[in-house]
C-alpha positions in Angstrom: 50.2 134.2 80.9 48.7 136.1 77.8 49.4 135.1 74.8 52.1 138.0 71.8 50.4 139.1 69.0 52.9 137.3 66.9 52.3 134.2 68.3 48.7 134.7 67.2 49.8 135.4 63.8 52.3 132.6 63.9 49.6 130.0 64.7 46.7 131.0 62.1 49.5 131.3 59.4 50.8 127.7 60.5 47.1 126.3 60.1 45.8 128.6 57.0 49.1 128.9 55.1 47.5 131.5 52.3 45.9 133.6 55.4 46.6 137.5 55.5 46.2 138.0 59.4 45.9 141.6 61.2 45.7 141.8 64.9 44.7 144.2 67.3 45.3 144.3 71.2 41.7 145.7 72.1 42.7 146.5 75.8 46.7 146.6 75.9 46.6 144.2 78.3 47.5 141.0 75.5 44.8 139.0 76.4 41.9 140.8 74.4 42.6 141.0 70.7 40.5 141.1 67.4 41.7 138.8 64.3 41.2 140.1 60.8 41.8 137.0 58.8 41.3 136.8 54.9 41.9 133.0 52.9 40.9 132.0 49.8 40.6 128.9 51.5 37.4 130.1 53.1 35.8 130.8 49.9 32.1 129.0 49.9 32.1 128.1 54.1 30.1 130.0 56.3 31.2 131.9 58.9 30.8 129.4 61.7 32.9 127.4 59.6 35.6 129.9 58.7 35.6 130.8 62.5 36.0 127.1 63.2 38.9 127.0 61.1 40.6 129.5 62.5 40.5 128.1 66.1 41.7 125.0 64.7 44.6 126.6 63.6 44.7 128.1 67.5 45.3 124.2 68.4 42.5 124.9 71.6 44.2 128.0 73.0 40.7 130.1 73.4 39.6 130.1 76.8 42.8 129.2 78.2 46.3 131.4 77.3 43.9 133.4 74.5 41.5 134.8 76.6 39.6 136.7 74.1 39.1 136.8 70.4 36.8 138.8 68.1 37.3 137.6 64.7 36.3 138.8 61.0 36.9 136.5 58.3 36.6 136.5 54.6 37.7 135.1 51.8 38.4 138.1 50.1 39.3 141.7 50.8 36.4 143.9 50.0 
């Protein structure tokens, strides 16, 4: 079963309190979806490590109910 939008959101927020999250459902279909996520708290990590955040905050949910994820992360917005 795929996984809402908002449950996305939910998630990221719940592991990145200070994160501004946008999502997109790349195919309709709720199982592709691209993460915007911008946190202070990323400020000095590199990206592997800002993306490692964020699937902590998915609690191991890629691969499984979240099928597929394309993420951008920063710690600011440009």
């Amino acid at each position: 079963m795929p996984m809402h939008a908002d449950d996305i959101v939910r998630l990221i927020k719940e592991g990145i309190p200070d994160a501004e999250v946008e999502i997109q459902d790349l195919a309709g279909d709720g199982d592709h979806y691209a993460a915007t996520v911008i946190s202070a708290s990323f400020a000095g990590k590199s990206k592997i490590q800002q993306h490692q955040a964020v699937y902590g905050a998915l609690g191991g949910r890629m691969g499984g109910v979240l099928h597929a994820l394309k993420l951008t992360t920063m710690a600011q917005r440009p």
